[in-house]
N, C-alpha and C positions, 0 to 999 in steps of 0.2 A: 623310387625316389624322384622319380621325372627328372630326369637330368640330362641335360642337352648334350649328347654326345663331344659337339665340337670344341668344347672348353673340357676336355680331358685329355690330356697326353698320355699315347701308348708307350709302353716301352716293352712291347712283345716285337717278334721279329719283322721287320717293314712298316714301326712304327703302328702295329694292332696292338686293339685299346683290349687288356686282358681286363677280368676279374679283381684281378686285387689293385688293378689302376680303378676301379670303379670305387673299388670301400674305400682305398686311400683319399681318392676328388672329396665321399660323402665325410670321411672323418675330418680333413687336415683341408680341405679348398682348395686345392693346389696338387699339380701337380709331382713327381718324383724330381723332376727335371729341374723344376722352379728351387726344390729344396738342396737339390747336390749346388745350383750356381750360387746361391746364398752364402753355401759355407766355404766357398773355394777363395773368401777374401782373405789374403794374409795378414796376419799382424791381429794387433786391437783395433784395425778401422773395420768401423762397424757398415754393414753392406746397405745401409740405407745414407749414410754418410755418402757414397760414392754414387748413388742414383741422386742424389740434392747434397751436390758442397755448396751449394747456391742461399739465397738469401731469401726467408718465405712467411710473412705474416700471415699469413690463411690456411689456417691448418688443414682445411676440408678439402683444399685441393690439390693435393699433391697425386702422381699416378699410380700410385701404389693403396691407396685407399679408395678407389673407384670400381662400386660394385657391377658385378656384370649385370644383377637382377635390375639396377635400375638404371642399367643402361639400357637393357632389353626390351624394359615395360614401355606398352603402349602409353600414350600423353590423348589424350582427348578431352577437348574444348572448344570453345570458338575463337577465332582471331582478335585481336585486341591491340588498340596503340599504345606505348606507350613514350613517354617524353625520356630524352637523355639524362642521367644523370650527370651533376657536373662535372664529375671525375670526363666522362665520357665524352660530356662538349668539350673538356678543352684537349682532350684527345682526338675528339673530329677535328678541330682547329689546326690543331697541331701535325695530325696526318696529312689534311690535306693542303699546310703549305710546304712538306717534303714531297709530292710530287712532283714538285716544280725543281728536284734536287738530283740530278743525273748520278746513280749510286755506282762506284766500282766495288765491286764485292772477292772477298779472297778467301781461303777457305784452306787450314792447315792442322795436322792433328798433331799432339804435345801428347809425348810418354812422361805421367806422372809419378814412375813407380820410386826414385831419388826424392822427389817431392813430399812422398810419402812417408819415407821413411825419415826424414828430414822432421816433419811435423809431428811424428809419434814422439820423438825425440825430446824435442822442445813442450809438447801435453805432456812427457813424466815430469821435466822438470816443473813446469805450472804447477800441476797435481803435488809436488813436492812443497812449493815454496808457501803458500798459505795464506798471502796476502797480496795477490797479483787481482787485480781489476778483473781480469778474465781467469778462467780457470782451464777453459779449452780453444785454442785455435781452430775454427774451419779451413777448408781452403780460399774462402773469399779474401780475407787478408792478405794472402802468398799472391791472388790472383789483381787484387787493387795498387799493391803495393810495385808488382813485376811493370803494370801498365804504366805507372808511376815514373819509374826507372827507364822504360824506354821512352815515352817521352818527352825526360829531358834529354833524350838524342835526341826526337824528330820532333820539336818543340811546334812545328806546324800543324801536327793532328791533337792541338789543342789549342787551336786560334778559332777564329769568330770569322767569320765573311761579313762584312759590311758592303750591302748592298743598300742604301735608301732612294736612290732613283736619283737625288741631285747634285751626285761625283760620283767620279768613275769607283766600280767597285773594290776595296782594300780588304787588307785580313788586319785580324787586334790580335797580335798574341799576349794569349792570356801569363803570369806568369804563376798564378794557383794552378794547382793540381785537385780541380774539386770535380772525384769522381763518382759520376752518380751511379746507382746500383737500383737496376728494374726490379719492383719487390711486389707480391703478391699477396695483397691486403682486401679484409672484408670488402672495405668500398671499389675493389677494385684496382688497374694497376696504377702505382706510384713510381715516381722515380727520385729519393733523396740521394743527397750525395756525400761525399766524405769530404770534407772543407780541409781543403791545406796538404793533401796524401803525402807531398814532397815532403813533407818534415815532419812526418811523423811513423814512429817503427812499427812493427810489425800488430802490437800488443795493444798500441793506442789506437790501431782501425781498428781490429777486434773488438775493441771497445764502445768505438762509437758504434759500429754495427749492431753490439747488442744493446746500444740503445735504439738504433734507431728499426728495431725488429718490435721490440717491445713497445715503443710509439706508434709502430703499426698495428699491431693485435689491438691495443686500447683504441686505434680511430684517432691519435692524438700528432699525427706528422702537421710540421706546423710548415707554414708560407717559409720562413731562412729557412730549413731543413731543405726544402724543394727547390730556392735561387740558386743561383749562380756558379748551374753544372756546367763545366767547358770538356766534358769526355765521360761515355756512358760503360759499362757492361751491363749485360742481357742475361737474363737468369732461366729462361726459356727449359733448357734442359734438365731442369730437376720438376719438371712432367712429363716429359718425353721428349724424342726427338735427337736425330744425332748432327746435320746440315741445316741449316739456319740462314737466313737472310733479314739480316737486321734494318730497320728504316730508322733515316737519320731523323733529328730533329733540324730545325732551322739556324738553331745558335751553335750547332758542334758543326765540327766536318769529320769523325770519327766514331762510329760505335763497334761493340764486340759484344757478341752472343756466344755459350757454349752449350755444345750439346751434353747427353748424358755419359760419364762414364762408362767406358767398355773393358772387361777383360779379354784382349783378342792376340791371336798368333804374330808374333814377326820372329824376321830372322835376326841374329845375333851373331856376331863374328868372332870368337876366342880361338886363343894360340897354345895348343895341347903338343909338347916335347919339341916346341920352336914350328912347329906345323898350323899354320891358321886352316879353321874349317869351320863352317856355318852350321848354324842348329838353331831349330824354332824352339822361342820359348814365351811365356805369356805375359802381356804388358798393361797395362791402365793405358785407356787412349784415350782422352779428352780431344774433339775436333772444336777448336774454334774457328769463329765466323764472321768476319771483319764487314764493314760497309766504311765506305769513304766517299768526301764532295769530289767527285771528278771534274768537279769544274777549276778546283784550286790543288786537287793532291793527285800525281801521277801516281800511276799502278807499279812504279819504282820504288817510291818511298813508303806504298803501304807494306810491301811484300817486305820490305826491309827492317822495317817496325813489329812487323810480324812474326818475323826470324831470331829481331832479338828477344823479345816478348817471350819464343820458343824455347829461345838458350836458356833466356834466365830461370824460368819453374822448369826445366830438365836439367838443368846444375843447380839447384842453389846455393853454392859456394860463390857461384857467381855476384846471386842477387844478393850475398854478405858483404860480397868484396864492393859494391857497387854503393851500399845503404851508406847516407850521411847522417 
């Protein structure tokens, strides 16, 4: 079958590649290993849900559709120029006047497994009701909505620096909540936003979201869809990747990237016949990945934003009691 050893997992003793790990690679692609992590998702959330709760018009790119055959094949030709697209120039533009943008960076991980079952919850009743605008919640709503709520605490990691060179530098606080979401479209990446997040619940981002998903598969995200974001998330992790360092643009002084879902060990502390005693059990880890303007936001108030941010998608009773 020519089959390249190194993309088959063993599962004989010290990890040797037996026999029927061979005919299982040639029948199913995959190995044993790949097949038992797949089904060890609880519940109805389905296990490609939790590698991408993220937001993604380009269907061909996701990391779970990426063959090994052509990643392995040789490319041969000759070198060629080619001119930026404009997606591209105004992404060069844009990168390189955040260099000039001193980033504090923070980095904290959110057990989603309350979250989880919070949203299964609210998708039976959708599925129930018949005439909701949406029929299923992602997590991107739970995750636009939480950023939402924190800051109207820290209402500064959604101002503007006004620097023009002839007065002294000032910040504009914005008082929209228009959060944009990095989306991953034919032409490239995009960043529209959600206009107005603060007033609106959970059901009506979901909604604009599947609009503005389906704008992007068609090529059709217009110039208002793309204005006037004053605070981003990063969608980075539903390709890969768990640690993330996100670059700011020039009009925020906040962004958040998350990496991919993990199901991994912690410890748990429960009280058995009035006796507390610890026991590992297994959790959804979402690590998110903050940047901030260190020129106008201390490494106090990001951590602080970031704590609440933490509270609120691991209670959401919280982010009930918080929603107007």
């Amino acid at each position: 079958h020519s089959i390249d050893l190194r993309y088959v997992e063993g599962t004989g003793k010290g990890g040797r590649i037996l026999k029927e790990d061979v005919h299982r690679f040639v029948e199913h692609g995959e190995s044993p290993a790949k097949v038992a992590a797949a089904s060890t998702i609880e519940g109805s959330v389905a296990s490609d849900e939790l590698r991408s709760p993220f937001i993604q018009a380009n269907t061909g790119a996701t990391a779970s559709n990426v063959s090994l055959a052509s990643a392995s094949a040789m490319v041969t030709g000759e070198d060629h120029a080619a001119s930026l697209s404009p997606i591209q120039r105004a992404m060069f533009k844009s990168m390189t006047e955040s260099l000039t943008i001193p980033h504090f960076r923070f980095k904290d991980e959110i057990e989603l497994d309350a979250l989880m079952r919070a949203r299964q919850h609210i998708n039976n009743h959708l599925l129930s009701l018949g005439d909701s605008p949406v029929t299923k919640l992602s997590f991107m709503p739970f995750f636009i909505k939480a950023a939402s709520l924190a800051l109207a605490k820290y209402p500064i990691l959604n101002a503007r620096v006004v620097a023009d060179g002839t007065s002294p530098p000032s910040l504009l606080y914005r008082a929209a909540h228009n959060i944009g979401v990095a989306m991953d479209t034919p032409g490239g990446l995009m960043v529209p936003n959600i206009k107005h997040a603060q007033t609106k619940s959970l059901i009506d981002i979901a909604a604009d979201l599947q609009r503005l998903v389906q704008k992007g598969k068609a090529g059709a995200i217009s110039s208002a869809d793309l204005k006037g974001g004053t605070f981003t998330l990063s969608n980075v992790g539903m390709i890969g990747g768990t640690y993330l360092s996100p670059v700011l643009v020039s009009s925020e002084v906040c962004i958040g990237a998350f990496g991919k879902v993990q199901r991994l060990p912690r410890f748990e502390t429960t009280v058995v016949d009035g006796v507390a005693a610890e026991r590992v059990v297994p959790k959804h880890i979402l690590v998110a990945s903050w940047s901030a303007d260190h020129r106008v936001v201390d490494g106090a108030t990001m951590a602080r934003f970031a704590t609440l941010y933490k509270q609120l998608l691991e209670n959401p009773e919280l982010m009930l009691a918080n929603m107007r």
